[in-house]
C-alpha positions in Angstrom: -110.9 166.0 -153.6 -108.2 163.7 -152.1 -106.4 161.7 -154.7 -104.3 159.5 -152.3 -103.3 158.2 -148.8 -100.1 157.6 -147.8 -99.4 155.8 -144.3 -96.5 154.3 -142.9 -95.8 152.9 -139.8 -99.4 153.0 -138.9 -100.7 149.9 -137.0 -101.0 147.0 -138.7 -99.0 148.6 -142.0 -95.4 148.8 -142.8 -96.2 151.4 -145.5 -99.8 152.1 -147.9 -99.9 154.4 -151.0 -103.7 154.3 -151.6 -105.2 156.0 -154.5 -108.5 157.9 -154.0 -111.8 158.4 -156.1 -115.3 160.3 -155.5 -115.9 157.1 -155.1 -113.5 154.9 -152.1 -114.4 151.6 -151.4 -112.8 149.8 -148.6 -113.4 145.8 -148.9 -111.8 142.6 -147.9 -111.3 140.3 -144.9 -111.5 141.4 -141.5 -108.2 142.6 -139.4 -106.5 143.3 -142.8 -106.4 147.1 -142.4 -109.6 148.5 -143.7 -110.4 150.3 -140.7 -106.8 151.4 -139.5 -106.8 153.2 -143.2 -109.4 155.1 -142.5 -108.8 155.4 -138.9 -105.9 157.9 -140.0 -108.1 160.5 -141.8 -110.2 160.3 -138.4 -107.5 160.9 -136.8 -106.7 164.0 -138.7 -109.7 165.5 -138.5 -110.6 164.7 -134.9 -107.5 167.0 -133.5 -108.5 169.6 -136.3 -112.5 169.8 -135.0 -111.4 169.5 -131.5 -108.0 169.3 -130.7 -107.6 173.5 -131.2 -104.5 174.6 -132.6 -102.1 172.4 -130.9 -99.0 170.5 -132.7 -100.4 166.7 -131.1 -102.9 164.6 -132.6 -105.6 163.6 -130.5 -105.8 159.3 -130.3 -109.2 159.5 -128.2 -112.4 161.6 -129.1 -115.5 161.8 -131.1 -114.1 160.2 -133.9 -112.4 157.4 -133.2 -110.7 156.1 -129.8 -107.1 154.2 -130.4 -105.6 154.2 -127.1 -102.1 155.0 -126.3 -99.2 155.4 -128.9 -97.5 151.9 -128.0 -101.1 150.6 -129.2 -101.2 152.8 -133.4 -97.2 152.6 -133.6 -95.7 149.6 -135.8 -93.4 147.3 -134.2 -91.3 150.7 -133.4 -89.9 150.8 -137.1 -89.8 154.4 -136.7 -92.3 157.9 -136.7 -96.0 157.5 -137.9 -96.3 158.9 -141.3 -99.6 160.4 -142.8 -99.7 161.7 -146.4 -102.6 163.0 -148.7 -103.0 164.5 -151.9 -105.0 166.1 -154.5 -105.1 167.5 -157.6 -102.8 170.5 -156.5 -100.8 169.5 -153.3 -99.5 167.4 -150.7 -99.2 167.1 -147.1 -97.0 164.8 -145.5 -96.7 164.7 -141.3 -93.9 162.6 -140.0 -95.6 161.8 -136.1 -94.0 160.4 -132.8 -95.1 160.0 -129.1 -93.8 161.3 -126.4 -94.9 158.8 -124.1 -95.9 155.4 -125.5 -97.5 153.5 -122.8 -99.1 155.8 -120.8 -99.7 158.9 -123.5 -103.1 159.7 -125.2 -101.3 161.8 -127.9 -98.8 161.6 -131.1 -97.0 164.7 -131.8 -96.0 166.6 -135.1 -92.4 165.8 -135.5 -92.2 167.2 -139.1 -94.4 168.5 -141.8 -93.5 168.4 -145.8 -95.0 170.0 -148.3 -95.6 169.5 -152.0 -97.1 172.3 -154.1 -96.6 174.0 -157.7 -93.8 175.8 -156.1 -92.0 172.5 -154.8 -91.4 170.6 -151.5 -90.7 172.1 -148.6 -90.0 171.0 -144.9 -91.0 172.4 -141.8 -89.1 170.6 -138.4 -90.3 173.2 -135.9 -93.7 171.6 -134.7 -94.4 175.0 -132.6 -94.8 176.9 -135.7 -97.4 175.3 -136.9 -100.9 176.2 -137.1 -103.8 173.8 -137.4 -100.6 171.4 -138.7 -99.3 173.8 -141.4 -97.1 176.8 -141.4 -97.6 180.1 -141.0 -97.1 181.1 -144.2 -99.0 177.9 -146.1 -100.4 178.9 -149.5 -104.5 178.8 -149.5 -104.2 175.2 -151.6 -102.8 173.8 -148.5 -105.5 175.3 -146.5 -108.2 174.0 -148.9 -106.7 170.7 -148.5 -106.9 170.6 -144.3 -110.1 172.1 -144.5 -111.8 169.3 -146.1 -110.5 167.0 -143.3 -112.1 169.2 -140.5 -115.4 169.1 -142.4 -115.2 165.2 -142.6 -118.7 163.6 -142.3 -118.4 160.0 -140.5 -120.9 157.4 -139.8 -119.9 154.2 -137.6 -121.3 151.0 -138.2 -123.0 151.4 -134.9 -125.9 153.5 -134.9 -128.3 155.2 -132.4 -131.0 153.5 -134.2 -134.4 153.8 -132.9 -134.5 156.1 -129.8 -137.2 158.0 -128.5 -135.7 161.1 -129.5 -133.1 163.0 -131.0 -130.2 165.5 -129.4 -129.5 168.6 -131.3 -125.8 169.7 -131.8 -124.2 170.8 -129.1 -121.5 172.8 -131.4 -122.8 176.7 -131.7 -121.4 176.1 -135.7 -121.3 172.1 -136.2 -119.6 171.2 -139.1 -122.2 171.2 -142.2 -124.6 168.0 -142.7 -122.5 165.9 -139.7 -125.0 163.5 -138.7 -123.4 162.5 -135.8 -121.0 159.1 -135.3 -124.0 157.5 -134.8 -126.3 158.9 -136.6 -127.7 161.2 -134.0 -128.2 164.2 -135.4 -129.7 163.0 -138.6 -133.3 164.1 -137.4 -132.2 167.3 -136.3 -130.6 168.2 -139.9 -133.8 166.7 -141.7 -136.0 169.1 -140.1 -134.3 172.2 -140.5 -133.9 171.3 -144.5 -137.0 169.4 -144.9 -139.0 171.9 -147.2 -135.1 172.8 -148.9 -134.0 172.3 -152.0 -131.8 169.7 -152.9 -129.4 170.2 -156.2 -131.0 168.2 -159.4 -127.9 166.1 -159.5 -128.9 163.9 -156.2 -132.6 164.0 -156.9 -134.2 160.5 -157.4 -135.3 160.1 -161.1 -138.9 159.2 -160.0 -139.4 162.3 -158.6 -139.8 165.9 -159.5 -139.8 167.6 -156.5 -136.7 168.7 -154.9 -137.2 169.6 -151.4 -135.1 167.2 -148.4 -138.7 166.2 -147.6 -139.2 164.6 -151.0 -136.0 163.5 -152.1 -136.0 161.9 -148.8 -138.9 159.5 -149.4 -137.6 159.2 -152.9 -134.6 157.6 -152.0 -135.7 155.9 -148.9 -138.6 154.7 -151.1 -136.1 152.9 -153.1 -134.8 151.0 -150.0 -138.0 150.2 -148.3 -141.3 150.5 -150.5 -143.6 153.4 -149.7 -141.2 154.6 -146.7 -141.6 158.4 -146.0 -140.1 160.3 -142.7 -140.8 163.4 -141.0 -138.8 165.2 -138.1 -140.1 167.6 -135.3 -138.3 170.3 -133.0 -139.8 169.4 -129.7 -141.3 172.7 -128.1 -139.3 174.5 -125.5 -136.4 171.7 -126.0 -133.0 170.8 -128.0 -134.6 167.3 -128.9 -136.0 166.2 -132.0 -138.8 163.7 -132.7 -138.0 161.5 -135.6 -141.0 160.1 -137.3 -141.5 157.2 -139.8 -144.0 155.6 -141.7 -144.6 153.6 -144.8 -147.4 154.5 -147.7 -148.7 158.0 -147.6 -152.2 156.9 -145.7 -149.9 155.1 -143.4 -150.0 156.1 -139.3 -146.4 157.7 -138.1 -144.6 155.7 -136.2 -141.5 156.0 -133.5 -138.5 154.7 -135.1 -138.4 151.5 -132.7 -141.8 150.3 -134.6 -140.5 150.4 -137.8 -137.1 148.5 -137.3 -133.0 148.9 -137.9 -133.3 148.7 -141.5 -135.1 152.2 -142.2 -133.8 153.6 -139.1 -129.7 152.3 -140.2 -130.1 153.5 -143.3 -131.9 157.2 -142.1 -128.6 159.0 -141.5 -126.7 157.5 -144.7 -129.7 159.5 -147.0 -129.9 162.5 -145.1 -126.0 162.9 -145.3 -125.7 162.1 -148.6 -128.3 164.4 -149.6 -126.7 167.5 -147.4 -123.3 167.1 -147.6 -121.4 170.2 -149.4 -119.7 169.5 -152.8 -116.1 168.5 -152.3 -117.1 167.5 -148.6 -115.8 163.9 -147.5 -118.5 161.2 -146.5 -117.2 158.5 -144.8 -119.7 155.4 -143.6 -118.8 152.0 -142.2 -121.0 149.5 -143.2 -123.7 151.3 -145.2 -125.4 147.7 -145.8 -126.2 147.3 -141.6 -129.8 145.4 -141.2 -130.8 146.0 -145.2 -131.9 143.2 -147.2 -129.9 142.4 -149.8 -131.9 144.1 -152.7 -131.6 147.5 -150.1 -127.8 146.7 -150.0 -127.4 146.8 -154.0 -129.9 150.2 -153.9 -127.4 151.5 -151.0 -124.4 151.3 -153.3 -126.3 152.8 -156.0 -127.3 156.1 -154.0 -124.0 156.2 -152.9 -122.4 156.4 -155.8 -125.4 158.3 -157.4 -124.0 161.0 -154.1 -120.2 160.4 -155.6 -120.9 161.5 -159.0 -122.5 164.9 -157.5 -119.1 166.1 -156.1 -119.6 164.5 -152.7 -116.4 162.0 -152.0 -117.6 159.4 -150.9 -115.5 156.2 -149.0 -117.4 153.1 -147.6 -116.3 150.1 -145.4 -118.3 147.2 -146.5 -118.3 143.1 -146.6 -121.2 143.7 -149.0 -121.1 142.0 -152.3 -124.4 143.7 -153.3 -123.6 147.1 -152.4 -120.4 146.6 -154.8 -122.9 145.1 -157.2 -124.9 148.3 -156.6 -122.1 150.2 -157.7 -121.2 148.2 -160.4 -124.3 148.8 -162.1 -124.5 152.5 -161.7 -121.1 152.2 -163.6 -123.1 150.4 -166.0 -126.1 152.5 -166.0 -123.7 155.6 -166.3 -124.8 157.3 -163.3 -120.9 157.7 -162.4 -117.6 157.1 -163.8 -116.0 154.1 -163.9 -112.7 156.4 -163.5 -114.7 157.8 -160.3 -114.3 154.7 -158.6 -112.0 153.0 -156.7 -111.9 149.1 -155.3 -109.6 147.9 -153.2 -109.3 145.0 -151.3 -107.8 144.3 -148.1 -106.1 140.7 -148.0 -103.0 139.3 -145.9 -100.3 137.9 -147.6 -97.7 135.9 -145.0 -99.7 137.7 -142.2 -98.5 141.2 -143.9 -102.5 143.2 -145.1 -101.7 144.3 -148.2 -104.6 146.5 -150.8 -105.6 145.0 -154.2 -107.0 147.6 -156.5 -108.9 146.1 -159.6 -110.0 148.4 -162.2 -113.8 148.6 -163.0 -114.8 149.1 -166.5 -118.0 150.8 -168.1 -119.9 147.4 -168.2 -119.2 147.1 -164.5 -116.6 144.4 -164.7 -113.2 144.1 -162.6 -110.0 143.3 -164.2 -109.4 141.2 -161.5 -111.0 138.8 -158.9 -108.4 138.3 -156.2 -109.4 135.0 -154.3 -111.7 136.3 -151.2 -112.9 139.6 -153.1 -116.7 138.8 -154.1 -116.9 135.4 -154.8 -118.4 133.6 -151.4 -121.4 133.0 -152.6 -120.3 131.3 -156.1 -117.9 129.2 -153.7 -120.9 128.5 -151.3 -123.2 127.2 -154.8 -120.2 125.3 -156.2 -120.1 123.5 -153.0 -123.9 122.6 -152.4 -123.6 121.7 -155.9 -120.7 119.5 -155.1 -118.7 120.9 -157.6 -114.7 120.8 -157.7 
C-alpha cells in the first residue's frame, strides 16, 4: 500500500509530505488543497491507463481535466514534483512543461528512485517505460501498478439513468465503476451470484454472494433496500434495478432517488475492488441522510481494514464519526487511519494530521475540523 505523498510545486502547494493509511481521509475547508492532493495520483494514473508508454503526463482525460501547465504549475518556483512510497520503495518524478500556456502535457524531466539497494537517478526521460527504467526492480513495478489500477469515484454521479453502458476497454481495470459511477451496474451483474471474501461481509448476514452482501450493506444505508442488474438482450447496456423490502415492486433508479442511487457505486466498489487496490471517492456522503453518512464511513473503513486502501474527500462530520466508531468498535485500526485536515494559514493550505485513538478520539481539534455544529448550538444557545 502507499505510505506517503510527496508534492511540490503542485498548484496551490509550495511543498506536502502526506502520510498514508488503508484508511486516507481528506477533510477541511474548501480551496485549501484537498482535491489538488489527490488530483496528483489521478494524474499518475490517467497517463498510465491511457497515456501508453510515453514520458508526458496527460493534464486532460478520464480522470481528471486540469488544463494547461501555466494553470497546475506554482507561481513558477521550479519543476512539479510527485513522490510516493511504501513499505519497500520510492518513486520521485521531477516534471516540467514544455509549453505552458498553450500545452495539454507535463513531461518527465527526471525520475529518482529509492529501494533496498539505494537511490538512484535517471535524467534521460526517453528511457523510460511506463515512467521507470528499463531495468526497474519488480518492487518498483508493484508500486506503478497499483496507480494504473486506481478505482475513482467523483462527487458527481450518473445517478438515475435509464440504463447503464458497459466498458468500452476489452480488459477494464478490475471493479472500476466508472468516474461517475457508470459502470457500477454492469460489474454488479456479472458478480451478483459471486462470492465475496468474509472480511467485507455485513455481520447480519450469512450469505456471501455480491447479491447479498449488496442488500446487506445497502440495507444498512437505506432500510429494506435490495438491487438487481440485467444485461439487456442483444445490447452493451445494463438495466439497473432497485427496490426496497423483499415484496417490494422493482423500480428504475430515478423512482427511488440520489441517495440509493449515490451511494450504489461506493458498495459495489468497495465490495470488488482487489486487495492492495486504491479506492478513491469524493464525497461518499452525496444525498445521504446523516445516519447513512455515519454508516458510509463505517463500510468504508469496514473495506479499509480488508486490504482495500481506501482515501475519501468529505465535509462530513458523520462519516468521520462513522469512522471513529469502527475505531471504537475495532473493526479497523486506529493505526490504519489517517486524518488530515486541509486549513490556510496566511493564505498558504497547509495539512493538520491528528492522531485517532482506540476510543475514537483525536489528539487534536484544529479550529474548523468537526466542530460547526457545537459552534452552531453554542450560538442558538447564546453562549460565549
Amino acid at each position: 500500500m502507499l505510505t506517503r505523498l510527496k508534492l511540490a510545486n503542485f498548484k496551490c502547494f509550495d511543498s506536502l509530505s502526506l502520510p498514508l493509511a488503508p484508511l486516507t481521509v481528506l477533510t477541511g475547508f474548501n480551496a485549501a488543497g484537498k482535491s489538488t492532493t489527490l488530483q496528483s495520483l489521478l494524474l499518475l494514473a490517467q497517463t498510465l491507463r491511457f497515456g501508453g508508454r510515453s514520458s508526458e503526463l496527460n493534464l486532460n482525460g478520464p480522470l481528471v481535466r486540469l488544463g494547461t501547465p501555466g494553470e497546475i504549475m506554482n507561481s513558477g518556483k521550479g519543476d512539479i514534483i510527485f513522490g510516493i512510497e511504501n513499505e519497500a520503495a520510492a518513486l520521485e518524478w521531477a516534471l516540467q512543461a514544455t509549453d505552458r500556456i498553450k500545452g495539454a502535457t507535463i513531461r518527465v524531466k527526471s525520475l529518482t528512485t529509492t529501494t533496498n539497494e539505494g537511490n538512484k537517478t535517471f535524467e534521460d526521460s526517453e528511457n523510460l517505460d511506463m515512467f521507470l527504467p528499463n531495468e526497474a526492480e519488480l518492487t518498483l513495478r508493484h508500486l506503478v501498478q497499483r496507480l494504473s489500477e486506481i478505482i475513482f469515484l467523483s462527487a458527481i454521479r450518473i445517478g438515475t439513468a435509464e440504463v447503464f453502458p458497459s466498458p468500452e476497454a476489452a480488459s477494464p481495470v478490475y471493479a472500476d465503476v466508472g468516474v461517475e459511477g457508470e459502470f457500477a451496474p454492469w460489474w454488479l451483474q456479472r458478480f451478483l451470484d459471486e462470492d465475496i471474501e468474509d472480511a467485507r461481509c455485513h455481520p447480519d448476514d450469512e450469505a456471501k454472494t455480491l447479491r447479498r452482501q449488496f442488500n446487506a450493506w445497502a440495507g444498512q444505508l437505506f432500510p429494506g433496500a435490495q438491487g438487481n442488474a440485467q444485461l439487456i438482450e442483444k445490447t452493451n447496456l445494463v438495466r439497473l434495478e432497485l427496490r426496497i423490502g423483499d415484496i417490494g415492486d422493482w423500480r428504475r433508479p430515478s423512482n427511488i432517488g440520489y441517495g440509493l442511487t449515490y451511494a450504489f457505486p461506493v458498495i459495489v466498489s468497495g465490495l470488488l475492488a482487489k486487495p492492495k487496490q486504491i479506492l478513491i471517492i469524493d464525497s461518499p456522503e452525496a444525498h445521504l441522510h446523516p445516519l447513512g453518512q455515519s454508516q458510509m464511513g463505517q463500510f468504508l473503513a469496514t473495506i479499509a481494514a480488508a486490504g482495500v486502501q481506501v482515501f475519501i474527500e468529505t465535509h462530513s462530520d458523520h462519516v468521520i464519526n462513522g469512522i471513529r466508531l469502527a475505531v471504537q468498535n475495532k473493526t479497523i485500526l486506529p493505526d490504519k487511519v489517517a486524518i488530515h485536515f486541509f486549513n490556510h494559514s496566511d493564505t498558504i493550505p497547509r495539512a493538520i494530521s491528528p492522531l485517532i485513538d482506540s476510543q475514537g478520539n483525536f489528539s487534536e481539534w484544529p479550529d474548523g475540523f468537526c466542530d460547526q455544529s457545537e459552534k452552531d448550538y453554542a450560538s442558538l444557545a447564546g453562549w460565549k
